[in-house]
VOMI-533748 format. One record per residue (C-alpha): residue number from 1; x, y, z. Coordinates in steps of 0.02 Angstrom, whole numbers, plus 50000, padded with zeros to 5 digits. Layout:
% VOMI-533748
[NUM [X Y Z]]
...
//
This chain:
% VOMI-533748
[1 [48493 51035 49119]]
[2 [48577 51191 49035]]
[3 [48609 51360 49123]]
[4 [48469 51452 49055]]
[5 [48553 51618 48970]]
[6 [48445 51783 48913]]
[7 [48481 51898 48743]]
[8 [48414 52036 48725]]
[9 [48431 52140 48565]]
[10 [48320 52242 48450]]
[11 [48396 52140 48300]]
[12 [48318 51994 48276]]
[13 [48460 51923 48165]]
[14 [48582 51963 48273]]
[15 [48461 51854 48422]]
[16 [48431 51707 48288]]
[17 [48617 51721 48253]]
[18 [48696 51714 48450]]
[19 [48559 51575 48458]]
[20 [48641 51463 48355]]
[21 [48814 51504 48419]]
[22 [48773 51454 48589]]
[23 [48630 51324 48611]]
[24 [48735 51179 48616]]
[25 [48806 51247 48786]]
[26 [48633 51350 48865]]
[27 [48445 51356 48854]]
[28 [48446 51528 48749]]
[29 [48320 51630 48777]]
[30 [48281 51809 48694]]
[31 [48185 51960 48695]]
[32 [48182 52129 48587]]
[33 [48143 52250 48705]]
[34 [48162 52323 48883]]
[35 [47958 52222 48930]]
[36 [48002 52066 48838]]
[37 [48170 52068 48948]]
[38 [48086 52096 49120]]
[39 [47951 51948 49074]]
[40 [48090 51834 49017]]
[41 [48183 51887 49165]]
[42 [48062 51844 49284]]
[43 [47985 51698 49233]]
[44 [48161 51578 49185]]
[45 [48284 51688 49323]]
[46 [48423 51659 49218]]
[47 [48588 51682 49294]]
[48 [48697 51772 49161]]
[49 [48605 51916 49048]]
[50 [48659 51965 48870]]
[51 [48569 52161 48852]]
[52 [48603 52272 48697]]
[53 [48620 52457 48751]]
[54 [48514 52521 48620]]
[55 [48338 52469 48652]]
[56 [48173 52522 48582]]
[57 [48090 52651 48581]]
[58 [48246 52752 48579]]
[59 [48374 52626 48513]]
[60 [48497 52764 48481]]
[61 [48518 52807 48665]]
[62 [48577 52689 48808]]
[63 [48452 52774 48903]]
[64 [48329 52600 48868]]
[65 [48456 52479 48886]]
[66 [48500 52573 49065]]
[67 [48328 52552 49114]]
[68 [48334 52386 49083]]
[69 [48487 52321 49183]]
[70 [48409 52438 49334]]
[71 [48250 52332 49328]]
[72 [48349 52175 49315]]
[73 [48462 52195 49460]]
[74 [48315 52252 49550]]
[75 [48240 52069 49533]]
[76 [48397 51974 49543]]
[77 [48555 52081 49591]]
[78 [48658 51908 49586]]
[79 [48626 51895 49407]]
[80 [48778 51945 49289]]
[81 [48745 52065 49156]]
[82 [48853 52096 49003]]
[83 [48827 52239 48894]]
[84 [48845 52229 48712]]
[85 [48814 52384 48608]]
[86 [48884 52460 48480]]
[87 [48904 52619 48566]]
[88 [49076 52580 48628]]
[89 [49107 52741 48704]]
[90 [49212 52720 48857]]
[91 [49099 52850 48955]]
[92 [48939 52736 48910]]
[93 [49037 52553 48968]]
[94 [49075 52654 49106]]
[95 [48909 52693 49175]]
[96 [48822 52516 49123]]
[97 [48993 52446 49254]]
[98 [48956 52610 49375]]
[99 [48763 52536 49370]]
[100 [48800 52370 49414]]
[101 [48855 52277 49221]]
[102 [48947 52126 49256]]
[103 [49067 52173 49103]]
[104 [49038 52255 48920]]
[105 [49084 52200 48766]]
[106 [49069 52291 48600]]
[107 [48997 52230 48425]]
[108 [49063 52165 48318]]
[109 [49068 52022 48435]]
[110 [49220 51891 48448]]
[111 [49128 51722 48483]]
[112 [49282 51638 48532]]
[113 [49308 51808 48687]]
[114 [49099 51791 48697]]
[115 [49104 51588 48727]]
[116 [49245 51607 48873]]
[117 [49177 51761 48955]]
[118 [48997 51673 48968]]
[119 [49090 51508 49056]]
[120 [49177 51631 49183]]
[121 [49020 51735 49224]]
[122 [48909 51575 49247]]
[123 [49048 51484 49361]]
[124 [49049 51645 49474]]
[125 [48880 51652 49476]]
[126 [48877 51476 49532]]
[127 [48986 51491 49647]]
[128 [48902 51667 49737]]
[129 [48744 51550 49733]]
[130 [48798 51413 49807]]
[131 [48893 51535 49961]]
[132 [48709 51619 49980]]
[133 [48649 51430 49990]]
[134 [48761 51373 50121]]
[135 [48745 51541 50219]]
[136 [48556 51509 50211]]
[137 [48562 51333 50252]]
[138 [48683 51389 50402]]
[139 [48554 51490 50487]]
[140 [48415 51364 50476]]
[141 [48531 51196 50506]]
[142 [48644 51291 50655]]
[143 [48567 51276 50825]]
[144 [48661 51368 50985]]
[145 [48836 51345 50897]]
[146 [48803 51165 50825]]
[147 [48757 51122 50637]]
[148 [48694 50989 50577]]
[149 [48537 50955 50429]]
[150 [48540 50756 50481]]
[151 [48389 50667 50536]]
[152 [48500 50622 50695]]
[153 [48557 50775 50737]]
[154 [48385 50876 50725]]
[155 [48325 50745 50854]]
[156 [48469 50796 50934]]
[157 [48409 50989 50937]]
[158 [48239 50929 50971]]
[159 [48257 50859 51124]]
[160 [48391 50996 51180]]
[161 [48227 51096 51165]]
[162 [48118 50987 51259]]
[163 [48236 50961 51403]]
[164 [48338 51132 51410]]
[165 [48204 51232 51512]]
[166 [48175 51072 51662]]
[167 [48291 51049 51819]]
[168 [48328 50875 51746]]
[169 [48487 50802 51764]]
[170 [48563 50766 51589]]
[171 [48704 50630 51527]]
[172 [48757 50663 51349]]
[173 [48855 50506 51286]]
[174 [48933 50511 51118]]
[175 [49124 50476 51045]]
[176 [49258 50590 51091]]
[177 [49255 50747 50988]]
[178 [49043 50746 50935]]
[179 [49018 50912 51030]]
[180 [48970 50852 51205]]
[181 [49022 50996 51285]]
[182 [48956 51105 51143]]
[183 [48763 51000 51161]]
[184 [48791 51053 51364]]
[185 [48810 51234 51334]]
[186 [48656 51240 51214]]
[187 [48559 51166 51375]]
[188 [48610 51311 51492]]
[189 [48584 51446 51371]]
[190 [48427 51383 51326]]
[191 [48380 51358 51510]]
[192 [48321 51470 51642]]
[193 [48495 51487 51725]]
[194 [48583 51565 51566]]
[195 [48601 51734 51649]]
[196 [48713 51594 51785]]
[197 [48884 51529 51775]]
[198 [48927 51369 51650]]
[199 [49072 51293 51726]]
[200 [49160 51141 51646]]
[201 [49262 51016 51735]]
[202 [49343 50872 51633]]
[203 [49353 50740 51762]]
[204 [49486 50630 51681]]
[205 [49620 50760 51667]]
[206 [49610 50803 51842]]
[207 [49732 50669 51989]]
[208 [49614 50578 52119]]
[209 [49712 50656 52254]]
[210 [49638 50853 52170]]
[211 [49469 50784 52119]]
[212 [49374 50820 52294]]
[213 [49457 50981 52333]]
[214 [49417 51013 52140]]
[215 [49232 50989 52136]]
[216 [49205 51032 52333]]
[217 [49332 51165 52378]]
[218 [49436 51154 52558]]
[219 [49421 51262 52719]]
[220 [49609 51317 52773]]
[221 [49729 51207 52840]]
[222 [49624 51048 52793]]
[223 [49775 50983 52724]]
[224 [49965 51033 52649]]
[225 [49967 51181 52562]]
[226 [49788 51233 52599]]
[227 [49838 51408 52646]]
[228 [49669 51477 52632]]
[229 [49470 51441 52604]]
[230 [49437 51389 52435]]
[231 [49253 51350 52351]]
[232 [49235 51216 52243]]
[233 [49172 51194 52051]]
[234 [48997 51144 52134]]
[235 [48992 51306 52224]]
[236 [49069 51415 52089]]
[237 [48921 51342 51969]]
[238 [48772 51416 52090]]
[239 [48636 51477 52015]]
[240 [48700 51399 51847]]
[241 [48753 51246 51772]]
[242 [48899 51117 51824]]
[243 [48970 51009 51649]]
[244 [49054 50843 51721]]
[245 [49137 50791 51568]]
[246 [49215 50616 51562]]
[247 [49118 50574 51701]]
[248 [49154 50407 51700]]
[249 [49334 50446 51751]]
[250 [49265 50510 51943]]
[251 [49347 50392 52078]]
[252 [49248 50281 52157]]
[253 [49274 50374 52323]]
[254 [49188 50531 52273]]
[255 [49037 50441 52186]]
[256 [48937 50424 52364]]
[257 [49004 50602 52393]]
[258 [48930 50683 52210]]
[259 [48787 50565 52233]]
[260 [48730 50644 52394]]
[261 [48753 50828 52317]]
[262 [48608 50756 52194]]
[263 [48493 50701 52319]]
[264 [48491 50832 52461]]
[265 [48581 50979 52364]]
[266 [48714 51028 52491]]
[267 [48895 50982 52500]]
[268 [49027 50975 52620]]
[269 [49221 51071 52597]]
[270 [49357 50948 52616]]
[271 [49408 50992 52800]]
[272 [49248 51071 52826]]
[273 [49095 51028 52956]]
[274 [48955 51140 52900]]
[275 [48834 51082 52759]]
[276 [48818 51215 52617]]
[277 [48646 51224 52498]]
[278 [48724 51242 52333]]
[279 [48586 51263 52176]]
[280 [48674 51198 52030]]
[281 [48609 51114 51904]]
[282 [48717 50946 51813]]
[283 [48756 50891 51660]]
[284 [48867 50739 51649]]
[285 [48944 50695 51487]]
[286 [49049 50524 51430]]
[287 [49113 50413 51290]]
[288 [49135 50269 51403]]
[289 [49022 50131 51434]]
[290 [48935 50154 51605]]
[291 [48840 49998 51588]]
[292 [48983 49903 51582]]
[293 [49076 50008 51714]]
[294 [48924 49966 51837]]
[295 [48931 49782 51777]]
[296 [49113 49785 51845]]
[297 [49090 49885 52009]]
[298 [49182 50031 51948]]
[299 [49045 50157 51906]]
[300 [48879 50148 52059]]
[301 [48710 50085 51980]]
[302 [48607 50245 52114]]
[303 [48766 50379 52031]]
[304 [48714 50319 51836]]
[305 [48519 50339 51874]]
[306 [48543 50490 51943]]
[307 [48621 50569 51830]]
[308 [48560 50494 51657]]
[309 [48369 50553 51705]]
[310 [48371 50613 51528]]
[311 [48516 50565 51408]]
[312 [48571 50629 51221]]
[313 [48640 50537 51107]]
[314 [48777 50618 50990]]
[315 [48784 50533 50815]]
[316 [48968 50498 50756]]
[317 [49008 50614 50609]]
[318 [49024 50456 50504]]
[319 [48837 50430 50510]]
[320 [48778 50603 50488]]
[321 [48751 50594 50279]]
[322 [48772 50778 50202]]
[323 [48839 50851 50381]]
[324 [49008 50826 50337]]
[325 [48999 50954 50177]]
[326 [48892 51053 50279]]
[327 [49022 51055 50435]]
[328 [49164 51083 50319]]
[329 [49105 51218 50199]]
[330 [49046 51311 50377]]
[331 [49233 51290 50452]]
[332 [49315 51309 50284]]
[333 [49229 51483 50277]]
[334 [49271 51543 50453]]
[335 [49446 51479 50440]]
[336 [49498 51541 50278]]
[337 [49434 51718 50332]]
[338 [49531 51694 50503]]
[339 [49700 51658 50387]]
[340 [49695 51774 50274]]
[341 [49612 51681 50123]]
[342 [49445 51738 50113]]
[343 [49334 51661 49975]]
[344 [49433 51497 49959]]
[345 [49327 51311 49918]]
[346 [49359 51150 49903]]
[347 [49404 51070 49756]]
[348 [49311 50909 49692]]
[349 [49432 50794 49743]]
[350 [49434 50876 49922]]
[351 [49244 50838 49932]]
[352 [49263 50679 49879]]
[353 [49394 50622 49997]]
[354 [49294 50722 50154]]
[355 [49146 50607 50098]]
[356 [49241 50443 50092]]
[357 [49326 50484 50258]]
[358 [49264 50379 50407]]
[359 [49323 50540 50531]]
[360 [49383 50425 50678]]
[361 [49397 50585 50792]]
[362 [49207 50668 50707]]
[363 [49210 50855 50717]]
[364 [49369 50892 50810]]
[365 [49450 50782 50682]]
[366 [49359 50878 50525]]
[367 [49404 51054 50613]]
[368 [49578 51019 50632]]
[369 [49595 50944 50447]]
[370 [49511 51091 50380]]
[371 [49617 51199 50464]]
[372 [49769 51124 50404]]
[373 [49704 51128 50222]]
[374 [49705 51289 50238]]
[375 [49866 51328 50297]]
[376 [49931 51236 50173]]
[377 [49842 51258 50019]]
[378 [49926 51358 49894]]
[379 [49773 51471 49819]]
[380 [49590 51481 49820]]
[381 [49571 51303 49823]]
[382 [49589 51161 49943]]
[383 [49636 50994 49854]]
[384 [49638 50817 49942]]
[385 [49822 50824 49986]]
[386 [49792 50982 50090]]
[387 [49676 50879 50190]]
[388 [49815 50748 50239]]
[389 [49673 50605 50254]]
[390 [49718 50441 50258]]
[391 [49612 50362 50118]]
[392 [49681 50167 50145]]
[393 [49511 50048 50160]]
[394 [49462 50036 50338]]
[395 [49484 49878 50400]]
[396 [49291 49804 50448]]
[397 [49167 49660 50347]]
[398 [49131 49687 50199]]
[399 [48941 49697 50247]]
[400 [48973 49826 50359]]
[401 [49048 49943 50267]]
[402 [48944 49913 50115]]
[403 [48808 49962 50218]]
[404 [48878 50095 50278]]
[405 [48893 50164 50096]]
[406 [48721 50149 50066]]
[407 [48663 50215 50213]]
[408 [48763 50377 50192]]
[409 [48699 50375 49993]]
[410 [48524 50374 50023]]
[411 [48517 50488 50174]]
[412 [48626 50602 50053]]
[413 [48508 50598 49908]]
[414 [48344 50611 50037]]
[415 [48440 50798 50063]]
[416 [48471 50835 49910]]
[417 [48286 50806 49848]]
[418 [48222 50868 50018]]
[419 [48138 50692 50060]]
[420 [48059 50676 49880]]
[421 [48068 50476 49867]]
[422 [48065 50480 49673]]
[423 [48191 50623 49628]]
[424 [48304 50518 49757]]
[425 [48277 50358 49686]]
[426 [48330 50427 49518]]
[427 [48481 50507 49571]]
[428 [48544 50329 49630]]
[429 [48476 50246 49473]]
[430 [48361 50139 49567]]
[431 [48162 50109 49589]]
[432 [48063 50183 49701]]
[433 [48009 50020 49792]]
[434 [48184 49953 49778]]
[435 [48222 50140 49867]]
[436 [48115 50114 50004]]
[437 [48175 49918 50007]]
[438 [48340 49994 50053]]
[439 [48284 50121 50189]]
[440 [48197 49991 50283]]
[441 [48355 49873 50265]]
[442 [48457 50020 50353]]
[443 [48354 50084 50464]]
[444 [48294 50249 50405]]
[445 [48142 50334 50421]]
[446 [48032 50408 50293]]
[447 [48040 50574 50275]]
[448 [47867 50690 50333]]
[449 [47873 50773 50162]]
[450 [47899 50647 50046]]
[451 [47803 50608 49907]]
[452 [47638 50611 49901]]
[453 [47483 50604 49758]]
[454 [47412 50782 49734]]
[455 [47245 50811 49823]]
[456 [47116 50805 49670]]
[457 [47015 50951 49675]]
[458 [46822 50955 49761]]
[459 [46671 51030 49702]]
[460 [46535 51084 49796]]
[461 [46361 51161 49734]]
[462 [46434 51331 49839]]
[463 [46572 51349 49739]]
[464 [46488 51349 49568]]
//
């Protein structure tokens, strides 16, 4: 469709004339006056405004043609207004720019300067549009620091919801760098121990020989170098919550230990004698696969059960459909304000190669990218070498990664359409039962608000 573009002028020859000039590029609509304006205005919302000063009933004032761009910015204060009068008094293109006039041009006009001032004041308009779009669609897709408008990740947020405010134990299992520790700290702030400690504890970076002083503290002398009393990360979490990340990394010799602290809720210091109630809630996070781990006697069957009484599921990035724009406009925004480049986007070739990327690492991978494409980007816009991504064919079947594809093209155009079946079928190029042929094939579910017949209307011998 064409950008819908308003003129208004009291000379209808001029209107009929700028018609001609410029229909091949927008859907021109016109009106004569400040009332024909305001109803044009309203009902099409276009985003770039062509107003002549000089307006009945007083078309030899600007007083009119004032009026009128105050009631249009009123409606729409994105819109872009361009004056054209012949009243090219500086003082007068002054106070249409002082009132809020995108820019002013004087007759007679230059349709060669008309033609490439239009193009610039629709592509910023676009562009403001789409940033109040994506800061819209950041408050209602964001959820306690995470984003994300995929099916997977709202059941992700859903049942952060449902579990957050329980004593349950919690495993979140998901790749390395899907926001596990990020999903843990929406739990406590959701939960009744936010006004508690959240204290984090990445089990594989920590020796064996540190791990039970780490997560139990020591009394003094209980060994070399314990000069004094020390609590543990157990007892520094009381009264809040306790994130064991990697927590298939935790020697076998403290399982029995962390296992007990689950049951009864007291723990031992290393060296120590008493028993201490600690009230800490876990959550236990891990890209590793404890089933396996159990199979092989590394990881106890009685640890895994206790701690996976409710488990999350992070999707990888690679199958989160429209996330990926959505995650990269979001850190493209933060970042370029951060380094000094405030109102920079990506190109189209940036999109396309963030969309064709398989993001091995998910969103630590996509920050740090991002991040780098800023750094080195050379203006306003980010291009696909600033993003540094390896583009070379990924190396799985063919079947696989065709499916793949698809998957991420019809979850994409299911956004796009908000879960309308047709408009998304059509934006592929496909039929609608050859749509839903495909969906079934890859395992996605229909959308609640897809489409559906209109209700016809009922009578009743009340309502006549």
């Amino acid at each position: 469709m064409k950008p819908s573009l308003l003129i208004v002028d009291d000379d209808e020859e001029i209107r009929t004339q700028m018609r001609w000039a410029l229909a091949a590029d927008y859907e021109v609509l016109s009106a004569g006056d400040r009332a024909g304006a305001i109803e044009s205005f309203r009902g099409a919302r276009p985003a770039v405004v062509l107003l002549d000063l000089g307006l009945p009933p007083s078309p030899g004032t600007p007083d009119e043609g004032l009026a009128a761009l105050s009631e249009l910015l009123a409606i729409d204060g994105l819109a872009k207004i361009v004056i054209i009068s012949g009243q090219g008094e500086k003082a007068v293109a002054l106070q249409a720019i002082a009132a809020g006039a995108y820019d002013f041009l004087g007759k007679p006009l230059d349709q060669g300067e008309l033609k490439i001032l239009l193009k610039r004041c629709f592509y910023v308009a676009g562009l403001e549009r789409e940033f109040r779009e994506m800061q819209r669609r950041l408050r209602e897709d964001s959820f306690e620091g995470l984003l994300g408008a995929s099916d997977s990740m709202q059941a992700v947020f859903n049942s952060i919801r449902k579990v957050a405010a329980t004593e349950a134990p919690v495993l979140i299992l998901g790749e390395s760098g899907t926001g596990k520790e990020m999903t843990a700290r929406a739990l406590h702030h959701r939960s009744d121990r936010k006004a508690g400690p959240f204290v984090a504890i990445n089990c594989g970076a920590i020796p064996e020989t540190l791990m039970e002083s780490e997560l139990f503290g020591h009394e003094k002398g209980s060994f070399t170098g314990a000069h004094t009393q020390r609590k543990g990360r157990i007892e520094g979490a009381g009264g809040g919550t306790l994130f064991l990340d990697e927590i298939g990394e935790i020697p076998p010799s403290l399982q029995v230990k962390l296992l007990r602290f689950l049951q009864e809720r007291c723990i031992e210091r290393v060296g120590g004698r008493q028993e201490i109630q600690v009230d800490t809630r876990v959550i236990a996070a891990t890209n590793a696969d404890l089933k396996k781990r159990m199979a092989d006697g590394t990881f106890r069957e009685d640890l895994y059960y206790r701690l996976a009484v409710v488990q999350i599921v992070l999707p990888p990035l690679r199958d989160r459909g429209g996330d990926v724009d959505l995650l990269a406009r979001a850190l493209l925004q933060r970042l370029g304000s951060e380094n000094g480049k405030p109102g920079i986007s990506f190109g189209a070739d940036a999109l396309r190669a963030l969309r064709l990327y398989p993001w091995p690492g998910n969103v630590r991978e996509l920050q740090n990218r991002v991040k780098r494409a800023v750094i080195m980007s050379g203006g306003k816009r980010v291009t696909a070498p600033d993003l540094d991504l390896d583009q070379s064919p990924p190396s799985v079947p063919l079947k696989e990664a065709r499916e793949t594809l698809e998957r991420g093209m019809v979850r994409e155009a299911l956004r796009r359409h908000s879960g309308k079946i047709t408009a998304a079928a059509a934006d592929l190029g496909i039929s609608r039962p050859t749509f839903y042929e495909l969906m079934e094939k890859l395992g996605i579910q229909k959308p609640e608000n897809q489409d559906r017949p209109s209700p016809q209307p009922s009578y009743s011998p009340a309502s006549t």
